[in-house]
N, C-alpha and C positions, 0 to 999 in steps of 0.2 A: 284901662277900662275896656270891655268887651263892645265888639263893634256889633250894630244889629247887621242880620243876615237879609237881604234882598229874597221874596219869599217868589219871585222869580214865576208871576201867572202862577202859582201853588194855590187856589181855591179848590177846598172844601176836598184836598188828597187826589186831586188832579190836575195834569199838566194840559191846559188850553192853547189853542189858536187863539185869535183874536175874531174868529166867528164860533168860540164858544164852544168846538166842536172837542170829545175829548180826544187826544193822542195816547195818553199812559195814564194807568191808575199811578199815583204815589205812595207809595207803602210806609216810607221812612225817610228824610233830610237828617244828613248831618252834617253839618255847616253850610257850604255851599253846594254840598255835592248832594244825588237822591238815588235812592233802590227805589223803583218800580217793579211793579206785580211781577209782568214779567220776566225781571232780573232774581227776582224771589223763586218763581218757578224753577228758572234752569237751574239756580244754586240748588236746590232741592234735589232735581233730575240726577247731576252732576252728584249729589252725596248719595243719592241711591244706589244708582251706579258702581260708586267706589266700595259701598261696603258688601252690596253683592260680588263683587271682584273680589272682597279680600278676606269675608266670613261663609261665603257657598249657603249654606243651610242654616247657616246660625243669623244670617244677618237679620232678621223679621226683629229678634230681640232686642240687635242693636241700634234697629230702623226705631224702634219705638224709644229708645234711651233717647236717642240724639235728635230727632226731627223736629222737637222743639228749638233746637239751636240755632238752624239753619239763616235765621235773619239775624242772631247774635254773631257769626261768623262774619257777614258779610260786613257787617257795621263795624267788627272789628276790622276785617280790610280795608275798608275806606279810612279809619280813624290813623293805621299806620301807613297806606299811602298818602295821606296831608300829611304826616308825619315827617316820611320820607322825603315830600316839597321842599317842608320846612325846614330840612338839615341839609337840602341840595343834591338828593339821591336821585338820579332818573332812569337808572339800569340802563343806559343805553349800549353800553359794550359788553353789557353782560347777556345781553338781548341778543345781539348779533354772533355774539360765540355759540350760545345756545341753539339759535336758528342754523348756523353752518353747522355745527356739529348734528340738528335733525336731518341738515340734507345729506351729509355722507353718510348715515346709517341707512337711509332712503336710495343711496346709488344715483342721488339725482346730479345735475352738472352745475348746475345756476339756481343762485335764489325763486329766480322766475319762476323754475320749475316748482319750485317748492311752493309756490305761490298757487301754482293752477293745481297743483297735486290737494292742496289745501279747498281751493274750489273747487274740483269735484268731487269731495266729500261733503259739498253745502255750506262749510266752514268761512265765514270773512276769515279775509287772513289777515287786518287792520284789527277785527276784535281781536283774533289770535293773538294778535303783536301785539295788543293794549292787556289783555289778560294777563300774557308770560311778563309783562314790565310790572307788572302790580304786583304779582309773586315773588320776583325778585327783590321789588322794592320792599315789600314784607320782609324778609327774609334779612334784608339787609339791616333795616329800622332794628327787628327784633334783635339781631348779633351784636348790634352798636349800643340799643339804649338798652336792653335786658341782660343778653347771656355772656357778655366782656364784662358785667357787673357781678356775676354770681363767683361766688369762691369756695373753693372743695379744699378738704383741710386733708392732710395725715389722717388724721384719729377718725376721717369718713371715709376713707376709702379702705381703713382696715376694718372698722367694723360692719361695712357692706361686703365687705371680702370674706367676712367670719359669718353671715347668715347667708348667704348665697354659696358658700360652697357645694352644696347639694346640685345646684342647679349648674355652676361651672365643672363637674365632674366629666368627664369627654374621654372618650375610646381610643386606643393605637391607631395612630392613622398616620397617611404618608401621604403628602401631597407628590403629584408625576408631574413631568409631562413630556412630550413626544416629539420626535422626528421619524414622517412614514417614507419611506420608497416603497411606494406600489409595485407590485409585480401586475396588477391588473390589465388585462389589454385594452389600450387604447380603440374606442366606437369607431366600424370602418364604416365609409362614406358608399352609397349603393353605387354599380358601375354607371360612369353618365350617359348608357344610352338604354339603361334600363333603370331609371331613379326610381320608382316602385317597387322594384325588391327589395327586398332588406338579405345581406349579405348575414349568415350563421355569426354568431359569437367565436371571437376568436380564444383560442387558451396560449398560453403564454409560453413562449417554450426556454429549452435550458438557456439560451443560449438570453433570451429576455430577463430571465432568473437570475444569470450569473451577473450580467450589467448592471440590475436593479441593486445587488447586494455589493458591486465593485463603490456604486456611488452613495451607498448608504455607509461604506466604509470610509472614504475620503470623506464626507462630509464629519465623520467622526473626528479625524484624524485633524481635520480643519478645525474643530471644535477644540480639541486638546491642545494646538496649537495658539489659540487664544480668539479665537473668533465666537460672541457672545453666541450663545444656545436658540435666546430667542429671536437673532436676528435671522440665523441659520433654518432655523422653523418655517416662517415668515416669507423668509424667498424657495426658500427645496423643498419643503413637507408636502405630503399629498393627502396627510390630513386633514379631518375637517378642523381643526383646533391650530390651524398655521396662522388666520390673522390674530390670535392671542396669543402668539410666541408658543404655539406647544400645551398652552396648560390643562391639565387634563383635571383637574379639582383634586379631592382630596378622596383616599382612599382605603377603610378598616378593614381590619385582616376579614379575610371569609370573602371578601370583595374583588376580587384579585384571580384567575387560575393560580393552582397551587405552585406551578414553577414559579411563575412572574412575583408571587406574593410571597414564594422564599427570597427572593433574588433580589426585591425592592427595597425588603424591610429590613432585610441585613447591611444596605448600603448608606453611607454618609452621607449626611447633607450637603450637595453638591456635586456630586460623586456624578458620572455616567456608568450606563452599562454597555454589554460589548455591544457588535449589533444582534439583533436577535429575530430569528424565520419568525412569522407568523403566515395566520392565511392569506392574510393582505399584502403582506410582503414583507419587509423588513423593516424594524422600527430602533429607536434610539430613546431610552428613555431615562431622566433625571428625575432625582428627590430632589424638591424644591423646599420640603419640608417634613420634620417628623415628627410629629407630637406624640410622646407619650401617653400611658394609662392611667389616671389617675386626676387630681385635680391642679391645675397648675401657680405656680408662683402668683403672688401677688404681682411681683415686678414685671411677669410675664406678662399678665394679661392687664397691667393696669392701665392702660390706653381704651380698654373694653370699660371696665372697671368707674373709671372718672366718665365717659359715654353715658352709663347708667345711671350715674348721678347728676350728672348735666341735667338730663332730660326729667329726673324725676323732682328736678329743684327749678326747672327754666316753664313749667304749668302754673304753679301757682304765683310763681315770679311774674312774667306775661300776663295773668290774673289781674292781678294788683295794678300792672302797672296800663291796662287798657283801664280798667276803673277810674284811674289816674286820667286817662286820657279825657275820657266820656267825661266827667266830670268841668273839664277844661273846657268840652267844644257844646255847640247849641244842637241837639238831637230829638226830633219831634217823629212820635210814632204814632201811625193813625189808628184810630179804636178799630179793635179788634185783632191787631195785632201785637205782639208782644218781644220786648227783648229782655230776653234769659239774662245779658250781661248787664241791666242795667243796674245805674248806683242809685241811693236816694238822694243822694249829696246833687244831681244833674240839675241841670240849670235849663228849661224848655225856650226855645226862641220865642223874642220879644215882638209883638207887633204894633205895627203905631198904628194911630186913631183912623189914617189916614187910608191904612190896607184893609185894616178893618171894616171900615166905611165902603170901600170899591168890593169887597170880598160878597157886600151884602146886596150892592147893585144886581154883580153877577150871577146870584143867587135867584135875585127876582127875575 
């Protein structure tokens, strides 16, 4: 039997003091938990936002598609963080991986830092830290009760692989990547009894030139010897691409100067070249990869392949199965506003005589 909900000071879609004063409009309850107006706004803000980030000039049309949803979203978040409770998910170590991995992209030293870095952007960093735990915990619910349940057959990944080859069809290309020895001369420091000048730019000379290419060639030689590529990148490269082990992405012919782009594409996967002048000075570079012209194996790409279908079977799956939810829990939305996701099958929270009767005190 379903338990009635404590409607928790909820008169008339707002949350009161006990001098009647109001604090927060109420938009929507579901179950024990509530969106308020302003929780509705910034969800809104927050979706504007993302889709001018990721349509530029298109987004107006898909402002208009979606902005009805914006409180169906959110209800669906709260329905699979209770969810989340209820299975015993609290992301808490996923929370903490997440936040150190923002503070070394940030260069910062300590959480703390990361904390006040948070604060002088306006940001709580407590909402912060409650928002990324509800994401995760999403996230988690969904892969647990929805997409560990969905199953991709044979007979769907070839006949996704037989109407999509048009669209998997991809150019010569050769993934690089790099070890630099700069020949560039290192920035001199002004003399210290004249800090005000700035000292001409120096040029490099042979004798900088020869050194630069002696240790571009041990570091080769080190490498052929068995020492991985991208740890060698990583500690000697004076490229900008050294904390990602060298990788320079992926590169179609035409893309290339024509020596590098003879000398690339002819080489095996794996393969090094010698070392090689450039302006910058000497480099060392690997095919990390070579895909051909044309459209490729099912075998090859089906890791991409079942992705496609994941996603195209885990919307209406997630669909269904929040319907499932809604229908389960007590969700009361205030006139005027509306949720996209609801079911008809929902069951509205019950009130006794009792809240009813005090709902009408407060009225008067």
């Amino acid at each position: 039997m379903k338990k009635l909900i404590p409607l928790l000071l909820l008169i008339s879609g707002a949350l009161l003091t006990a001098a009647d004063t109001v604090i927060e409009e109420i938009v929507a309850r579901i179950n024990s938990d509530i969106i308020t107006r302003s929780e509705l706004e910034r969800g809104r803000e927050q979706f504007l936002n993302e889709l001018k980030d990721r349509y530029g000039a298109q987004a107006n049309q898909k402002i208009a598609d979606r902005e009805k949803d914006v409180l169906r979203d959110l209800i669906d978040q709260q329905l699979l963080v209770q969810k989340g409770k209820e299975l015993g998910m609290t992301g808490d170590t996923e929370v903490i991986k997440r936040l150190d991995e923002m503070r070394k992209q940030m260069n910062l030293e300590s959480m703390e830092d990361l904390e006040k870095a948070a604060q002088e952007q306006g940001v709580s960093f407590e909402d912060f830290k409650q928002n990324l735990r509800n994401q995760i915990v999403t996230q988690q619910v969904i892969s647990k009760e929805v997409g560990s349940k969905l199953q991709i057959t044979e007979e769907e990944k070839s006949k996704f692989y037989e109407e999509h080859k048009a669209e998997l069809e991809r150019p010569e290309q050769v993934r690089l990547s790099e070890i630099l020895v700069s020949t560039a001369p290192k920035p001199q420091q002004p003399a210290a009894e004249n800090k005000t000048t700035e000292n001409p730019p120096a040029t490099a000379t042979e004798e900088d030139i020869a050194t630069a290419e002696q240790k571009a060639r041990e570091l080769l030689e080190s490498i052929r010897k068995g020492a991985s590529f991208e740890d060698v990148a990583k500690k000697s490269s004076d490229g900008p691409t050294a904390a990602q082990g060298g990788d320079l992405g992926y590169f179609q012919r035409g893309k290339l100067a024509k020596e590098l782009e003879d000398k690339t594409f002819a080489m095996k996967v794996g393969e090094l070249s010698d070392v090689i002048r450039t302006k910058q000075g000497f480099i060392i570079l690997k095919v990390s990869e070579h895909q051909q012209a044309g459209v490729p194996s099912l075998k090859e790409i089906e890791p991409r392949v079942m992705e496609a279908i994941y996603l195209k079977k885990l919307e209406p799956a997630l669909r269904a199965y929040l319907t499932k939810l809604r229908e389960e829990a007590y969700i009361d939305i205030k006139a005027g506003f509306v949720d996209t996701g609801a079911s008809p099958n929902q069951t509205k929270p019950v009130v006794t005589a009792a809240v009813s009767e005090d709902s009408k005190k407060k009225k008067k």
